[in-house]
C-alpha positions in Angstrom: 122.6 133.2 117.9 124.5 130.0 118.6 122.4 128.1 115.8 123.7 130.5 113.1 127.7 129.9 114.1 129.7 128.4 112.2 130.0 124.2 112.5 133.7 123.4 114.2 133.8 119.9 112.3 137.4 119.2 112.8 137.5 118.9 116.7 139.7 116.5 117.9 143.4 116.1 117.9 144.7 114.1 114.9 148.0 112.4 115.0 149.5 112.6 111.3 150.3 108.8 111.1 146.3 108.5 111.6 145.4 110.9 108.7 148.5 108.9 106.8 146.9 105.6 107.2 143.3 107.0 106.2 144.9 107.9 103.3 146.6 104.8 102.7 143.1 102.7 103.7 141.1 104.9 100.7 144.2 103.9 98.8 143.8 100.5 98.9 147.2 99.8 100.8 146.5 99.5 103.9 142.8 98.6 106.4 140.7 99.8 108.8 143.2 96.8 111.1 146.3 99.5 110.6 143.9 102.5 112.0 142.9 100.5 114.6 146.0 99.1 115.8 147.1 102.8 115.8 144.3 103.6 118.2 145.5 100.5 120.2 149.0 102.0 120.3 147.2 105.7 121.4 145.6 103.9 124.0 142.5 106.0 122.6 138.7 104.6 124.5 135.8 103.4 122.5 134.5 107.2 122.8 137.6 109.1 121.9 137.9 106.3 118.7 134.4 106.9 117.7 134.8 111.2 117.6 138.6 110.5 115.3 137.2 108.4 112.8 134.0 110.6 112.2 136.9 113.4 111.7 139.1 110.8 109.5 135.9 109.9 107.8 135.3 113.1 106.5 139.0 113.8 105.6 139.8 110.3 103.6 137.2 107.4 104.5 133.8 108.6 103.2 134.2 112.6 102.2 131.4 114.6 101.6 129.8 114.2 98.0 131.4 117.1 96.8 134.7 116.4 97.9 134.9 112.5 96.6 136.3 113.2 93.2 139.2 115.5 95.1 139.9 112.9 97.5 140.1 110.6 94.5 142.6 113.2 92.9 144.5 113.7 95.7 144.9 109.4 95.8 146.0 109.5 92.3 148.9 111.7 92.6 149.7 109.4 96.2 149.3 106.3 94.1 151.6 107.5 91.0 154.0 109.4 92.7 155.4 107.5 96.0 157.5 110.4 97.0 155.6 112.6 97.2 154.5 114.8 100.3 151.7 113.0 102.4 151.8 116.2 104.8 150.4 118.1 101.8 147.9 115.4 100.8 146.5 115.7 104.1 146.8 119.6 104.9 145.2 120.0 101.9 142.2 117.8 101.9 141.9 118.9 106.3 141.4 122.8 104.8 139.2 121.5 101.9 136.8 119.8 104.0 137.1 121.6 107.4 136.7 125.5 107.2 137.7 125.8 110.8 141.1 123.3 110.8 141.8 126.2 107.3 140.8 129.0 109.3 143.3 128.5 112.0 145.7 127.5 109.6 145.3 130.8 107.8 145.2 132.7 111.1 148.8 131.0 111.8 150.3 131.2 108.2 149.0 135.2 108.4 150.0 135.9 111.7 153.3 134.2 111.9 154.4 135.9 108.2 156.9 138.7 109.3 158.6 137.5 112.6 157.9 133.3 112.1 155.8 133.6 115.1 152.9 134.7 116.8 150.9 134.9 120.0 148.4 131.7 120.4 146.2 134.2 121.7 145.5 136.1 119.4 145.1 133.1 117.3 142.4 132.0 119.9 140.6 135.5 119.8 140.6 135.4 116.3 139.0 132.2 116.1 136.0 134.0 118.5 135.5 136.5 116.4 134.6 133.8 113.6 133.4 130.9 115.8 131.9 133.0 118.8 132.9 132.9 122.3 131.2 129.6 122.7 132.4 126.2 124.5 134.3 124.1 123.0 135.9 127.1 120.3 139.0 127.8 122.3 139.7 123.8 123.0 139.1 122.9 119.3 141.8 125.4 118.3 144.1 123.8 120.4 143.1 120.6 119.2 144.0 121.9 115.4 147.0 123.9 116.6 148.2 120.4 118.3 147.3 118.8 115.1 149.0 121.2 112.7 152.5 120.9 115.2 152.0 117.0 115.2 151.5 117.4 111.2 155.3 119.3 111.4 153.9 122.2 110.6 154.5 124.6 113.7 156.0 124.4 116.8 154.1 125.0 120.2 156.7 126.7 123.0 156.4 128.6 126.0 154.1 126.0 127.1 151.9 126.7 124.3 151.4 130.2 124.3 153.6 131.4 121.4 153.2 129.1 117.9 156.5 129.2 115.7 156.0 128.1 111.8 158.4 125.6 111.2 160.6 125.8 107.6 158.2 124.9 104.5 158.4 122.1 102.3 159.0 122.5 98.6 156.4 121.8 96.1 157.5 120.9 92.6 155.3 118.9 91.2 152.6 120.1 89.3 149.6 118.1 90.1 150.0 118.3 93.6 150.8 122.0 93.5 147.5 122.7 91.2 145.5 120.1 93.6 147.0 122.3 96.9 145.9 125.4 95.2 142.5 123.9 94.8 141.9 123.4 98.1 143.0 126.9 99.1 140.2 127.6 96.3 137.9 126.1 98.2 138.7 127.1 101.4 138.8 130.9 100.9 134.8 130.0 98.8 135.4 132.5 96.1 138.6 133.2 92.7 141.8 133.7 94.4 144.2 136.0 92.7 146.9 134.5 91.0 149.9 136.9 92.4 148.4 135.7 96.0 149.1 131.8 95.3 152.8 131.7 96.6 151.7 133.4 100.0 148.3 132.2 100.9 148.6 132.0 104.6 146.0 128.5 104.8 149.1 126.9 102.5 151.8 128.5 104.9 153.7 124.9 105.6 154.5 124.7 101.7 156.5 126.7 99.4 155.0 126.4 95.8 158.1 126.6 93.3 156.2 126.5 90.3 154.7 128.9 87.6 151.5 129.4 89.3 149.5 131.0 86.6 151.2 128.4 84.0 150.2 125.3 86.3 146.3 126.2 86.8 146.1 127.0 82.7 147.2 123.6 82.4 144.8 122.2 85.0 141.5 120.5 83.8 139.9 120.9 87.3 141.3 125.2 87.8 139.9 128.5 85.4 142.0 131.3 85.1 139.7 134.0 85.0 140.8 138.1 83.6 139.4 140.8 85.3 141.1 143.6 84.2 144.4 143.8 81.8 147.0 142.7 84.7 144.2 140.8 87.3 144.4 137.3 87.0 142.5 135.1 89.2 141.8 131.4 89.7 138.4 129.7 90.2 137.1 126.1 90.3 136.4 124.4 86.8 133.1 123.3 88.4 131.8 127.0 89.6 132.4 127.9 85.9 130.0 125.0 84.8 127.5 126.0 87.6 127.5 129.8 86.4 
């Protein structure tokens, strides 16, 4: 039963300045030195440096095949726009790449919607119902939960047992807003419906300003597919080829 369950992937706590200088090594402005000096700073063992950079790997250093030309996007807009939001570069590309880092994310964004809030366990039995009620399921959600709060994202209090979304950050731009609707794309595995963008729970920490449905029909790498006169949804240039 355990063999079919989902891979956790993303299971270790990530300081942001550690995904930031990932990105910045695949960006050619900083090297593997600046990671490593950051460990030294952490104090992290050989063991505990070995488990982050297979995580920081897979999120900036050597992405999975099908994720190298969105890493290399995601660069681009870094590279040609110095302002703008590394947070988002790195949310983005964590949910692309790690289903389970998205699926808490979308369990928090969802859960935390009406009241800002919400129990951390209900996020961790949540997390069993998709992961199973293995080891290792509840600690890795902390690990991401940790994560997302170090990312600026939530805030843990109670001594952890309530999760409180912290205010979003403003997305104006238009490639990184189609490029952060990409990855929700290919988080959720399937079109997403356009009228959905603004509120997709996986994006929670970001507020898109744009015209969605204007900024994917302007996007080489998004399809805006019709089904049905007022149903609008979005799908990957890529799955259009494949079909």
């Amino acid at each position: 039963m355990n063999s079919s369950a989902p891979k956790i992937g993303f299971d270790r706590f990530i300081q942001f300045d550690w995904a930031a200088a990932a990105l910045n090594i695949r960006a050619g402005v900083a090297g593997l030195d600046d990671l490593n000096a950051l460990f030294d700073a952490a104090e992290l063992g050989e063991e505990a440096r070995k488990k982050t950079r297979t995580v920081l790997n897979r999120l900036w250093l050597e992405p999975r095949a099908e994720l190298v030309d969105y890493a290399d996007r995601g660069v681009a807009i870094y590279k040609s726009q110095p302002d703008v939001s590394i947070a988002a570069l790195c949310w983005g590309m964590s949910a692309a790449t790690y289903p389970f880092f998205g699926k808490v994310a979308e369990l928090v964004g969802r859960l935390s919607a009406i009241q800002g809030d919400c129990a951390s366990a209900e996020v961790h039995r949540r997390m069993s119902e998709a992961y199973g009620e293995r080891e290792g399921t509840r600690r890795m959600t902390n690990m991401v939960i940790q994560s997302q709060a170090n990312w600026g994202a939530v805030d843990r209090v109670e001594k952890g047992k309530r999760v409180i979304r912290l205010g979003a950050t403003e997305i104006d731009n238009d490639e990184l807003t189609a490029w952060l609707i990409e990855a929700a794309v290919r988080y959720a595995g399937k079109p997403v419906a356009i009228p959905s963008l603004q509120s997709q729970p996986v994006l929670f920490p970001f507020s898109l300003t744009r015209p969605l449905a204007y900024v994917v029909s302007n996007s080489a790498n998004l399809v805006l597919r019709s089904e049905g006169p007022s149903n609008l949804f979005v799908t990957l240039q890529n799955a259009i080829e494949r079909g």
